[in-house]
C-alpha positions as CSV (number, residue, x, y, z in Angstrom):
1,X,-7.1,-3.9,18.6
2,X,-4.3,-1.6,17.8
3,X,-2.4,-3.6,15.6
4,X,-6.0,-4.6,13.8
5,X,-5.7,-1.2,12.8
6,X,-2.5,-1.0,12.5
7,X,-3.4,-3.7,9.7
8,X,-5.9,-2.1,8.5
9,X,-4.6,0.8,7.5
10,X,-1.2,-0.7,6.1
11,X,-3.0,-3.2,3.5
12,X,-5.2,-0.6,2.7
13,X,-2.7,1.7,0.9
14,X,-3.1,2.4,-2.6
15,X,-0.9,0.2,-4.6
16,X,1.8,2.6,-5.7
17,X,5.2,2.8,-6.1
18,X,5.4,5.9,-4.4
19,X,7.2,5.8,-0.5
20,X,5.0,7.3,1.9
21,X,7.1,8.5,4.9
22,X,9.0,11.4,6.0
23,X,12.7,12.2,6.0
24,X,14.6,12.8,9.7
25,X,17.7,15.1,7.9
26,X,19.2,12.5,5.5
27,X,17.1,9.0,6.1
28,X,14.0,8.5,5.2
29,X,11.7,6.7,8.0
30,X,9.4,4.4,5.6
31,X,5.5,4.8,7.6
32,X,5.1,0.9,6.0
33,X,7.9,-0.4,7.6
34,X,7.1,1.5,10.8
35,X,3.8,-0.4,11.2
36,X,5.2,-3.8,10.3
37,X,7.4,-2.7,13.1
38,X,4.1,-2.1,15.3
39,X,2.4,-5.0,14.2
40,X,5.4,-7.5,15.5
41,X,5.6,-5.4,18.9
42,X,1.6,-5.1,19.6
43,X,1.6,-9.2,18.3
44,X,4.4,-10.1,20.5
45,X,3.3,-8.3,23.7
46,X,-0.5,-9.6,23.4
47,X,1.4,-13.1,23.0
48,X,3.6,-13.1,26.3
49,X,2.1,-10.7,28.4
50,X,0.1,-12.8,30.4
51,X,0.6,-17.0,30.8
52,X,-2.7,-18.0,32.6
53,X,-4.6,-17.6,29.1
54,X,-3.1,-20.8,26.4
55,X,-0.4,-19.8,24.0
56,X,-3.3,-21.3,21.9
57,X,-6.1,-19.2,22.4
58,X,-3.7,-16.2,22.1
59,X,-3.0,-17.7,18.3
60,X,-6.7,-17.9,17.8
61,X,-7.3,-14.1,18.7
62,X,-4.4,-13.2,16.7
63,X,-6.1,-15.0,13.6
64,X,-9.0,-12.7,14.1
65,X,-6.7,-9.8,12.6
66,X,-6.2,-11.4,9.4
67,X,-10.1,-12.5,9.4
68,X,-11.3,-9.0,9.7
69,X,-8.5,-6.2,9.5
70,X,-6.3,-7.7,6.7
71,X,-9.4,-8.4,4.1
72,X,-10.9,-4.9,4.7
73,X,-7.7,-3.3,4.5
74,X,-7.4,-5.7,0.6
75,X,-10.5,-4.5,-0.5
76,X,-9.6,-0.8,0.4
77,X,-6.4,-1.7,-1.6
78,X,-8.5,-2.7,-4.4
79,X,-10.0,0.4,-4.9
80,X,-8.9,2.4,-8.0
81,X,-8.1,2.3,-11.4
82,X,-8.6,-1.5,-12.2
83,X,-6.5,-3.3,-14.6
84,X,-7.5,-6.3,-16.4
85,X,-5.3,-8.7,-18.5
86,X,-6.0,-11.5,-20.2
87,X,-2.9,-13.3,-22.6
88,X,-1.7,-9.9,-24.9
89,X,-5.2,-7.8,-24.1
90,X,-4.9,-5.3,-21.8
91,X,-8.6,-2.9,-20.7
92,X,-8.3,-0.5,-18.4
93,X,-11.0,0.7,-16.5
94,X,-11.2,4.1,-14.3
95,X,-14.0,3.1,-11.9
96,X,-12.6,3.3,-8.7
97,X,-14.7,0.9,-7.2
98,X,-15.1,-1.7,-9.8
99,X,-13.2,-4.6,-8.1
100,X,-15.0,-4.4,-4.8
101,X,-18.5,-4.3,-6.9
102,X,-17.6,-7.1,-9.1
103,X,-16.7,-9.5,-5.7
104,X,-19.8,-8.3,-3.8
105,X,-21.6,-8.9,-7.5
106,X,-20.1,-12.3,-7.8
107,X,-21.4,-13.1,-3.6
108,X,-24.8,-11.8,-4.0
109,X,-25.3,-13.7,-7.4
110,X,-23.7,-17.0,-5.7
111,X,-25.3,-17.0,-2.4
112,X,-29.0,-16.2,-4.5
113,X,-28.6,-18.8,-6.8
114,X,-27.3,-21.2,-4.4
115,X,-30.3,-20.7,-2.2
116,X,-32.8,-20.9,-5.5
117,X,-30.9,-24.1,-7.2
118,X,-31.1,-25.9,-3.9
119,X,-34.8,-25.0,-3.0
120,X,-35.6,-26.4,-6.2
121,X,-33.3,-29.8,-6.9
122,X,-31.2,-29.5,-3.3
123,X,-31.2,-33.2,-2.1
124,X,-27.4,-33.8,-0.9
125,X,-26.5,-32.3,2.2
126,X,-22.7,-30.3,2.0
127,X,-21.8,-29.9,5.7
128,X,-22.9,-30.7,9.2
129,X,-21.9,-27.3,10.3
130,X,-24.6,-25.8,7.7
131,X,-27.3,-28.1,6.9
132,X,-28.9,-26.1,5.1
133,X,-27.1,-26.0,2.7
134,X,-26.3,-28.8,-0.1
135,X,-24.2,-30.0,-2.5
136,X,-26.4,-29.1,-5.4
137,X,-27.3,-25.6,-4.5
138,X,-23.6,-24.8,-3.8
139,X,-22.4,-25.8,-7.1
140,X,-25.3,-24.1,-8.9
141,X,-24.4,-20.8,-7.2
142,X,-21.2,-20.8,-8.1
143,X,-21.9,-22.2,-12.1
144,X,-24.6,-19.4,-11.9
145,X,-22.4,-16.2,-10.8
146,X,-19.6,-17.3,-13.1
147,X,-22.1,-17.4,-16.2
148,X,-23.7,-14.3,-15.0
149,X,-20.3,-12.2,-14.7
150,X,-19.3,-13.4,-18.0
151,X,-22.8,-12.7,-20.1
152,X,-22.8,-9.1,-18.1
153,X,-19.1,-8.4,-19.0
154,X,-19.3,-10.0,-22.7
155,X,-22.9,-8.4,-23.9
156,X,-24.0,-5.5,-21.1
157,X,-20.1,-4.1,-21.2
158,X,-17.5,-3.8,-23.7
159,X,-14.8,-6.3,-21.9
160,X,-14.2,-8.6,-24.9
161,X,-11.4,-11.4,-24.8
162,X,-10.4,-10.3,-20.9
163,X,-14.4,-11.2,-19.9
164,X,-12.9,-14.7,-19.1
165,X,-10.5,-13.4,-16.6
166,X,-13.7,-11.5,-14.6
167,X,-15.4,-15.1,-14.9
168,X,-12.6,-16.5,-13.2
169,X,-12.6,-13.8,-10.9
170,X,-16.1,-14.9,-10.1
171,X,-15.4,-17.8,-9.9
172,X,-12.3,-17.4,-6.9
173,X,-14.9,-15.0,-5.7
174,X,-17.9,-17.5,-5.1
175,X,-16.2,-20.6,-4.2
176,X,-14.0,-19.1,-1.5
177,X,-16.7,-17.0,-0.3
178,X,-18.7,-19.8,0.5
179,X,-15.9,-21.5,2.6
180,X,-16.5,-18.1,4.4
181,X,-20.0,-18.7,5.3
182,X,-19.0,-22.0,6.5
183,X,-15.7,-20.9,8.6
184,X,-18.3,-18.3,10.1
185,X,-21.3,-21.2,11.4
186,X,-18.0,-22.9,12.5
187,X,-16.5,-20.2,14.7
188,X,-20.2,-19.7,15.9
189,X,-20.5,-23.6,16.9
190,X,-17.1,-23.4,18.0
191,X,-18.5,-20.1,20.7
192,X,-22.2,-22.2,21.2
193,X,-23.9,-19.4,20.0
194,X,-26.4,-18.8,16.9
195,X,-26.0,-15.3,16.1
196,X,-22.4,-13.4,15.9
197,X,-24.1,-10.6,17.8
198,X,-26.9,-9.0,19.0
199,X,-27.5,-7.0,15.7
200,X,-29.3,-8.4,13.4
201,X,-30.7,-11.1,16.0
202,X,-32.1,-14.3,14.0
203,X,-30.2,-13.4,10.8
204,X,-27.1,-15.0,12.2
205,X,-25.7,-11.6,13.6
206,X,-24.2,-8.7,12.2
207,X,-21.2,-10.8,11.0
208,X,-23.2,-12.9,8.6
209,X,-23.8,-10.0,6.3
210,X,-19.8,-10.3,5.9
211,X,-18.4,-13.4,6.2
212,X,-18.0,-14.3,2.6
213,X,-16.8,-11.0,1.7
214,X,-13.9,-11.2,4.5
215,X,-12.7,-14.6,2.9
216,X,-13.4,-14.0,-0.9
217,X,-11.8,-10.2,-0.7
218,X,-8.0,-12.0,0.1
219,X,-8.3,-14.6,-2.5
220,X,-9.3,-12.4,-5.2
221,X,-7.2,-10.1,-4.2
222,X,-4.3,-12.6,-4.9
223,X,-5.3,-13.0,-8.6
224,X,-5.9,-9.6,-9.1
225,X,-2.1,-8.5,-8.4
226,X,-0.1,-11.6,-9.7
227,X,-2.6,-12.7,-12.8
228,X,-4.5,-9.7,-14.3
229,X,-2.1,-6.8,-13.8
């Protein structure tokens, strides 16, 4: 738990070029490097403390602090002043939270349309872990929240030229946010159960309402910082 936070709260640090830390008369003790330090101790000690439980299972609840600390502490590193490039056009935009909106934007429009599309022509089942869900739905979600991104950010606002780099954005966004909701109905097949708790009983669990998010937030947050800024 502690070095979930620990996590947490170093991903979730503005991206700046500015140290944060203090100085101890002439060095200068680096607060990032002091949790990495953290996160290897807390990591290591959960991993040998105790050799009854498998070196296996330990790996797996390890994983969990990626799947839920690392992405929230991306998408608090997302808020802020969002920069969007696309070839030699360059918009800024000061909405602080515009990056988290557009990926919850981009879900909600996927996992609508995908339910709508494959209601209405849905014949090919995509998994065994969902079976709900099918081929044809999934791929009209995701043509449907990239078309949608783009009209909004070509017509509704004044994005211009970098409008294709939100579409891709979408894009990332939907696709990877669905191999959320499926790692999710895995881990829960995985646990034999059919919620992820006992909030939200008979919706899937409190979990559900997430599970895209914490997979789609990591990937987008990978083309944000390396191909629009």
């Amino acid at each position: 738990m502690i070095a979930g936070y620990i996590i947490f709260l170093l991903f979730g640090f503005p991206n700046t070029t500015v140290e944060v830390g203090i100085y101890i008369g002439t060095f200068f003790f680096s607060l990032k490097l002091a949790f990495y330090f953290l996160i290897i101790i807390c990591i290591a000690a959960f991993l040998f403390q105790n050799k009854k439980i498998v070196f296996k299972a330990k790996l797996l609840s390890v994983s969990a602090f990626a799947y839920i600390s690392l992405s929230l502490g991306l998408m608090m590193n997302l808020f802020g002043e969002a920069i969007i490039h696309f070839h030699d056009t360059t918009v800024i935009v000061p909405t602080a939270y515009f990056y988290p909106a557009l990926i919850i934007a981009s879900l909600w429009v996927n996992d609508t349309m995908a339910y709508i599309v494959g209601s209405l022509i849905g014949r090919t089942q995509m998994s065994k872990i969902s079976p709900k869900k099918t081929l044809e739905g999934t791929i009209g979600g995701v043509i449907l929240s990239v078309v949608v991104i783009f009209l909004l950010a070509c017509y509704v606002f004044p994005f211009g030229i970098t409008s294709y780099s939100l579409a891709f954005l979408a894009l990332i966004a939907s696709v990877a946010g669905t191999s959320g909701d499926l790692l999710e109905s895995k881990l829960k097949r995985m646990a034999g159960v059919k919620d992820s708790g006992h909030i939200m009983p008979g919706h899937g669990g409190f979990l559900d309402r997430f599970d895209s998010l914490l997979v789609a937030t990591p990937f987008v947050w990978l083309y944000v910082y390396f191909f629009m800024t």
